[in-house]
Backbone bond lengths (Angstrom), bond angles and torsions (degrees), N, CA, C in turn:
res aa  C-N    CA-C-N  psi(-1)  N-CA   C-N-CA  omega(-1)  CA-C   N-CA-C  phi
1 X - - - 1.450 - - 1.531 108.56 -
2 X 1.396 108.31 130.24 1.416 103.68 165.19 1.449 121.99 -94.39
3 X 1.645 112.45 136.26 1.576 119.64 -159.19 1.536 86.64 -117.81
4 X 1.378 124.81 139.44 1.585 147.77 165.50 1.526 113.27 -82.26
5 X 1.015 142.21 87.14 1.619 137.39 -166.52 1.865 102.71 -111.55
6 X 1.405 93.50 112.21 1.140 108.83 146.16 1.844 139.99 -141.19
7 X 0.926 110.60 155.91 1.653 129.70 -179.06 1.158 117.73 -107.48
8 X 1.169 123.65 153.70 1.644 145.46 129.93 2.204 102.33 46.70
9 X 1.456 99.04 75.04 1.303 107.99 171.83 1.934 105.43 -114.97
10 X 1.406 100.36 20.59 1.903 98.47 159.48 1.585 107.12 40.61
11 X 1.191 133.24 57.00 1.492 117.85 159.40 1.938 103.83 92.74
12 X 1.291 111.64 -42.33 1.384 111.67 -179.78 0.881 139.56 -23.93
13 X 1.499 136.47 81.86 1.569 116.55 -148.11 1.828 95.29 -85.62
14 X 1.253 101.58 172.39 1.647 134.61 168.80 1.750 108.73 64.20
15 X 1.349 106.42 -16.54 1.949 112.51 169.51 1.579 111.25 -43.30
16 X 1.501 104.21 -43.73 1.798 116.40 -170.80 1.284 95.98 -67.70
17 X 1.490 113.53 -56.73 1.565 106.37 -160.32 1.518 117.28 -69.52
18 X 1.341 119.46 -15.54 1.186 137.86 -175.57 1.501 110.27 -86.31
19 X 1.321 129.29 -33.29 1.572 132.51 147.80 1.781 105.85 -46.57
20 X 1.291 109.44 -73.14 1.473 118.06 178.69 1.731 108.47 -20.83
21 X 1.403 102.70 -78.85 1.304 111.81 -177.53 1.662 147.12 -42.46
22 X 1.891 89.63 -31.67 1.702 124.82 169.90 1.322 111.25 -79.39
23 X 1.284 102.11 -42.60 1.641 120.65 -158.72 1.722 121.11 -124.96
24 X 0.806 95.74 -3.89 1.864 96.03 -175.70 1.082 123.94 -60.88
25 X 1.052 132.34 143.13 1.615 156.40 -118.38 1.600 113.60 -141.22
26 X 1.434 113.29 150.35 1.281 106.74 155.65 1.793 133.94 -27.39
27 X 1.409 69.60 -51.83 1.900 90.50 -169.17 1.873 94.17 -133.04
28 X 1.543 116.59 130.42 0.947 133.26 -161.94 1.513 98.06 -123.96
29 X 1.721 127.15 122.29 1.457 122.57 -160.58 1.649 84.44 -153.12
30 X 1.663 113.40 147.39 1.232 159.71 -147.70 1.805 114.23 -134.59
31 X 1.198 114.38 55.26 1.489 110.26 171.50 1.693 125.46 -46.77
32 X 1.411 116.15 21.22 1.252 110.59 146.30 2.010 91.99 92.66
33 X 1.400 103.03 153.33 1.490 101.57 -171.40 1.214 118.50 82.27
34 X 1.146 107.95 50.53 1.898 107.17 -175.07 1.093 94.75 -115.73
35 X 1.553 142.80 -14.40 1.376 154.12 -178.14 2.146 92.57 58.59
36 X 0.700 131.81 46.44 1.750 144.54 -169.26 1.333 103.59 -121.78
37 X 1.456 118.01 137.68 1.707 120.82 -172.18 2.192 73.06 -85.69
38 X 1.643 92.15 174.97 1.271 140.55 -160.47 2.122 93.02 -72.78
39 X 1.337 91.81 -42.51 1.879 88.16 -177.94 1.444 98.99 -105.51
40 X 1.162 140.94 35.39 1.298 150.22 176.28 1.399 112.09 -65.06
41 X 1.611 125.18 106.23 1.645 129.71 -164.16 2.193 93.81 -51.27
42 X 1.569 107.98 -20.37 1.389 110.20 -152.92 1.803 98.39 -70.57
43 X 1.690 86.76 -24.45 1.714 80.75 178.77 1.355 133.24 -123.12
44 X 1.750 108.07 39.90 1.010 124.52 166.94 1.135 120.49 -81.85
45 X 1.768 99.60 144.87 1.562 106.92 -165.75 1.792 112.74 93.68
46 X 1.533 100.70 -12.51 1.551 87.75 -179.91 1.568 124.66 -127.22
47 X 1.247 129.78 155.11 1.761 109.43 175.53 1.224 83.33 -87.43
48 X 1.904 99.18 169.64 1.278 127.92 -174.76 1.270 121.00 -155.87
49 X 1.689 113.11 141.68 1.232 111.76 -172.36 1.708 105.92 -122.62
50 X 0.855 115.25 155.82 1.510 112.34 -157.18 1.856 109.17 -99.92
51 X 1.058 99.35 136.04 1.729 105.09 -159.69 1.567 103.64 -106.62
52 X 1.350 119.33 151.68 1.475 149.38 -173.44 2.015 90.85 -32.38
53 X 1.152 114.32 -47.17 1.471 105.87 -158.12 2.023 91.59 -119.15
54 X 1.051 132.18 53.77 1.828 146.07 -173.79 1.679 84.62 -129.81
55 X 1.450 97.57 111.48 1.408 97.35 162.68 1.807 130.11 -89.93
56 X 0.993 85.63 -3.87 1.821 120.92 -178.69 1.326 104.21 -77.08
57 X 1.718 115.79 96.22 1.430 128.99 -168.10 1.812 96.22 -80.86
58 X 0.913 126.29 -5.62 1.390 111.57 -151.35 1.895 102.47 -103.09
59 X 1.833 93.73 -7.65 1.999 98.47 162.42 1.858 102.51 -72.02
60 X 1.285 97.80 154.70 1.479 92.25 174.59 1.449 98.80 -92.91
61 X 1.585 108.15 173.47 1.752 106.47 175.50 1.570 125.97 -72.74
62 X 1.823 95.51 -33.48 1.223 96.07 171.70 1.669 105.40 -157.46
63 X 1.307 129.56 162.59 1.402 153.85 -164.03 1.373 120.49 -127.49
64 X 1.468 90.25 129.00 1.853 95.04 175.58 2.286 109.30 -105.12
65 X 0.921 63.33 117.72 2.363 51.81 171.47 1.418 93.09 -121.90
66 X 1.523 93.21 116.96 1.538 101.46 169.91 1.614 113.83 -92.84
67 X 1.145 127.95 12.15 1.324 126.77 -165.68 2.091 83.76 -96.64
68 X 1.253 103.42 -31.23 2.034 102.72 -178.68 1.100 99.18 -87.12
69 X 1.790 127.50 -58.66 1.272 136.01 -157.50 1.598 99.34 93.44
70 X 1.281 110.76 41.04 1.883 118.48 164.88 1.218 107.74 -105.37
71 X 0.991 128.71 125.97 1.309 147.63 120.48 1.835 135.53 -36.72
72 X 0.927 122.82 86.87 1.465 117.86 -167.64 1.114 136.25 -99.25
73 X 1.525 142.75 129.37 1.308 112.42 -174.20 1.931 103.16 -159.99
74 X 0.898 113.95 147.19 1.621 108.76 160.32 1.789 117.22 -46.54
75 X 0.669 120.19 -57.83 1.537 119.71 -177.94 1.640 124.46 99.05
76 X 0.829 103.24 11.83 1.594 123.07 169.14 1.469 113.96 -88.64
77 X 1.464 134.53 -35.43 1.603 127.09 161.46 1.811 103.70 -93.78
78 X 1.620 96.69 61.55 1.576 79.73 169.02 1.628 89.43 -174.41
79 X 1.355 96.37 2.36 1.996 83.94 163.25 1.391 91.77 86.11
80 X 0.949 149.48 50.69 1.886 118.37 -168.59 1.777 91.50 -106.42
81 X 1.330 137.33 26.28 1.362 110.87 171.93 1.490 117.23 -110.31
82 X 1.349 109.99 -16.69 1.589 113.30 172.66 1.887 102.25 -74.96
83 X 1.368 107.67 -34.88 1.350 109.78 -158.79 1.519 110.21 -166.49
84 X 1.225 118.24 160.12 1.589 112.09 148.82 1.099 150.51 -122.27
85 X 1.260 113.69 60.46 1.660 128.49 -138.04 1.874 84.06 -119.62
86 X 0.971 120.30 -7.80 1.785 118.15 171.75 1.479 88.20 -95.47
87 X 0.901 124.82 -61.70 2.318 121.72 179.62 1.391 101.23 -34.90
88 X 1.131 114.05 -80.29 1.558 132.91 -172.53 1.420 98.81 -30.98
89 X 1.502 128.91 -71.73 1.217 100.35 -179.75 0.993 107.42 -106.19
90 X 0.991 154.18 84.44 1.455 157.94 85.02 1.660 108.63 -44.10
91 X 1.538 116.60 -64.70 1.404 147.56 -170.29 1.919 83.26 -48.24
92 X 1.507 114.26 -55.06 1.324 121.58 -163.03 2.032 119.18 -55.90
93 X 1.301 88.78 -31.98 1.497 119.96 -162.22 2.071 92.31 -68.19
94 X 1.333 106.43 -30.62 1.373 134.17 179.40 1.266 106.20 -85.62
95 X 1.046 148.36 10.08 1.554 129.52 -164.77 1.238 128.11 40.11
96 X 1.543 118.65 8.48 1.626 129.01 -150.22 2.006 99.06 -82.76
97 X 1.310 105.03 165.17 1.364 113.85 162.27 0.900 131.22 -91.57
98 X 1.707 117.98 -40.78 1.210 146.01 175.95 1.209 103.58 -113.37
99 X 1.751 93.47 146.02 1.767 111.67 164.26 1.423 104.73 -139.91
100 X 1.789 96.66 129.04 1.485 106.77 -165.24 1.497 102.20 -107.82
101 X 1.361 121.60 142.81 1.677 110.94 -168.69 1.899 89.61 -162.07
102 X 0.936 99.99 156.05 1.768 128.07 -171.51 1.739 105.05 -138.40
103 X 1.148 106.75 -169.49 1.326 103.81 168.78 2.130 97.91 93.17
104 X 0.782 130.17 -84.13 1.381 118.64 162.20 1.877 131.47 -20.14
105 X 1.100 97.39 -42.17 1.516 130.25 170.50 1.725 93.69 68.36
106 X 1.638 129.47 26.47 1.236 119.68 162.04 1.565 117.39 -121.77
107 X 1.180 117.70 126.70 1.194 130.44 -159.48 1.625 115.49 -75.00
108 X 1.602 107.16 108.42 1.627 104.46 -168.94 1.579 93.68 -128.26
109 X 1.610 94.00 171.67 1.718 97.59 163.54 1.783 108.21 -156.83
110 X 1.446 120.11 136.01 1.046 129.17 -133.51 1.414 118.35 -153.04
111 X 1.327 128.47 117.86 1.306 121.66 175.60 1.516 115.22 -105.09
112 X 1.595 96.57 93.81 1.787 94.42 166.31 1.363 115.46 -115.12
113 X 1.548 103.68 128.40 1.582 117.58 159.19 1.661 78.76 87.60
114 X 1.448 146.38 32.38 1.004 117.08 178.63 1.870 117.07 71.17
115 X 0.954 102.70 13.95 1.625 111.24 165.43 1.536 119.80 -117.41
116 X 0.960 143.61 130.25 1.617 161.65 -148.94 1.571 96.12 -103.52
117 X 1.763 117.36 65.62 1.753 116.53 173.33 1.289 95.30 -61.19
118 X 1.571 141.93 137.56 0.874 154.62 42.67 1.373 148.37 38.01
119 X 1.483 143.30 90.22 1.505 128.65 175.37 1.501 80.24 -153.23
120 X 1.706 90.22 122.88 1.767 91.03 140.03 1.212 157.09 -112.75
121 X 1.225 92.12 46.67 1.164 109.08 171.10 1.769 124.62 76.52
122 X 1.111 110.39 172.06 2.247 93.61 -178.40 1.589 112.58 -86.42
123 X 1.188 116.60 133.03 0.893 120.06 174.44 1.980 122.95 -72.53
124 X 1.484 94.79 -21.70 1.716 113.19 169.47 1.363 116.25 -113.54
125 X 1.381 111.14 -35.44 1.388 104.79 -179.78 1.928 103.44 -136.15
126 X 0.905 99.17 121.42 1.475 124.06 -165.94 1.613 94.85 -118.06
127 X 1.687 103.53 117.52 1.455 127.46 165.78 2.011 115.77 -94.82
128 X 0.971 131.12 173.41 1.256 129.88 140.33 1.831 92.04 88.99
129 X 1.017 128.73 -170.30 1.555 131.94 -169.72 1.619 105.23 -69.68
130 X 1.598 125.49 -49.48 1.102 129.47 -164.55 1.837 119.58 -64.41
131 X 1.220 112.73 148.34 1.612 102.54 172.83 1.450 107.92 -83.98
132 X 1.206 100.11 178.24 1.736 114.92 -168.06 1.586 111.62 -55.90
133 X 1.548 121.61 105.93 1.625 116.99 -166.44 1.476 86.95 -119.50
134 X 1.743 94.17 -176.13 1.069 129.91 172.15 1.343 92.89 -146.87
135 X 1.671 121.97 170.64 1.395 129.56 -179.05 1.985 101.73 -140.26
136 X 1.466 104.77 152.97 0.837 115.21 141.17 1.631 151.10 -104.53
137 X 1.233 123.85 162.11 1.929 97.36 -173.83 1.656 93.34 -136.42
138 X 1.520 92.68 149.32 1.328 106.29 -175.21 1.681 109.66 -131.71
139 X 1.595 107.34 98.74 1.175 113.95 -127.65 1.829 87.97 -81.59
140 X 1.605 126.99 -27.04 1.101 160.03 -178.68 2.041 85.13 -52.17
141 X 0.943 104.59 -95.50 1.813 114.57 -158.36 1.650 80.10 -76.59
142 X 1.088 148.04 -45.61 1.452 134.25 162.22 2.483 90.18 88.47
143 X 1.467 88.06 59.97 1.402 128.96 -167.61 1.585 80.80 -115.43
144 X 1.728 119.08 170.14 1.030 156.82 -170.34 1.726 125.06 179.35
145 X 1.385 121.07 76.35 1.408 147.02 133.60 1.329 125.50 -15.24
146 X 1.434 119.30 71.99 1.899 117.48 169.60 1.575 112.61 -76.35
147 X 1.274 112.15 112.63 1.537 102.10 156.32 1.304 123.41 -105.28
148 X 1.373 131.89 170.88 1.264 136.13 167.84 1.646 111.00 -84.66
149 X 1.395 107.82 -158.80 1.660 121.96 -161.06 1.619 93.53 -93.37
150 X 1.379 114.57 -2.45 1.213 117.05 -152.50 2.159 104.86 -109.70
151 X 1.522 84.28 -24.34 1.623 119.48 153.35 1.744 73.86 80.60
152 X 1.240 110.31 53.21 1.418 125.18 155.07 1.503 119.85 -76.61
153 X 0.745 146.47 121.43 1.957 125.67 147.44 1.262 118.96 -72.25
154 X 1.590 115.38 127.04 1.613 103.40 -152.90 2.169 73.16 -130.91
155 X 1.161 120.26 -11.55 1.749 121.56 -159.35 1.514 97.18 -130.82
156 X 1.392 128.31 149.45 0.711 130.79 166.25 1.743 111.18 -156.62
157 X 1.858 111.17 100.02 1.555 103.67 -178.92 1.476 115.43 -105.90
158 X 1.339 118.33 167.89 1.180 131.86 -174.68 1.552 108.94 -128.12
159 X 1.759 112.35 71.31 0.950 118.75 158.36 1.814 133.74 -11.62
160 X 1.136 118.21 -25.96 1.399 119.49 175.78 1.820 119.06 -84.42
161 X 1.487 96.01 -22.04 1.661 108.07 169.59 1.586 106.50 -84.34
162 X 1.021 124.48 -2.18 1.889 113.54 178.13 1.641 106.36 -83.76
């Protein structure tokens, strides 16, 4: 299955929909921080998890899809910048494979405890070496696809080598 992952685009309008359109996925997911109310045209087409600065109570904090085996969440009630060993099992507590988390706004990918962490990074504001991405996941070859704003692919990981 192909999964659409994005994070933390701060208010930005048309960046999301413009991933969607280049890049859209089986399953289309929202790591929270979009600063976007709940019926927002910006986030149609996608689930969503509601981020540290989403004033819109009605996203949940975090998501299970058992049809992928993701686990989802903003990453702000789970510590994720020293480490991710609170994600991991959280993700674990789920039976999940993957744990998808934002909130850092730097785009990593990671096998802890046997869980596939995930972030792709900001789509507006991009920390750490990488420019402003989004990722795709390919839950099948269990691959991971970074593009830029430019809906470039500039990364390409292979989750089974981490």
């Amino acid at each position: 299955m192909r999964v659409l992952i994005v994070s933390d685009n701060h208010g930005e309008e048309g960046i999301v929909q413009g991933a969607l359109e280049h890049n859209g996925g089986d399953l289309n997911l929202h790591l929270g921080d979009s600063e976007f109310t709940y019926e927002s045209g910006e986030l149609q087409n996608f689930s969503t998890v509601r981020g540290n600065v989403d004033d819109d109570s009605r996203f949940p904090v975090e998501s299970h899809d058992e049809d992928t085996n993701i686990f989802l969440t903003h990453g702000h009630l789970y510590n994720i910048k020293p480490d991710r060993e609170v994600l991991s099992e959280r993700a674990l507590e789920f039976g999940a494979k993957y744990a998808l988390y934002g909130h850092s706004h730097v785009a990593l990918t990671e096998n802890i405890n046997g869980i596939y962490c995930i972030n792709p990074g900001s789509i507006s504001q991009p920390k750490g070496e990488w420019e402003a991405s989004y990722c795709v996941l390919d839950t099948e070859n269990d691959t991971v696809e970074f593009y830029n704003r430019e809906h470039e692919k500039f990364e390409e990981v292979n989750l089974l080598e981490l």
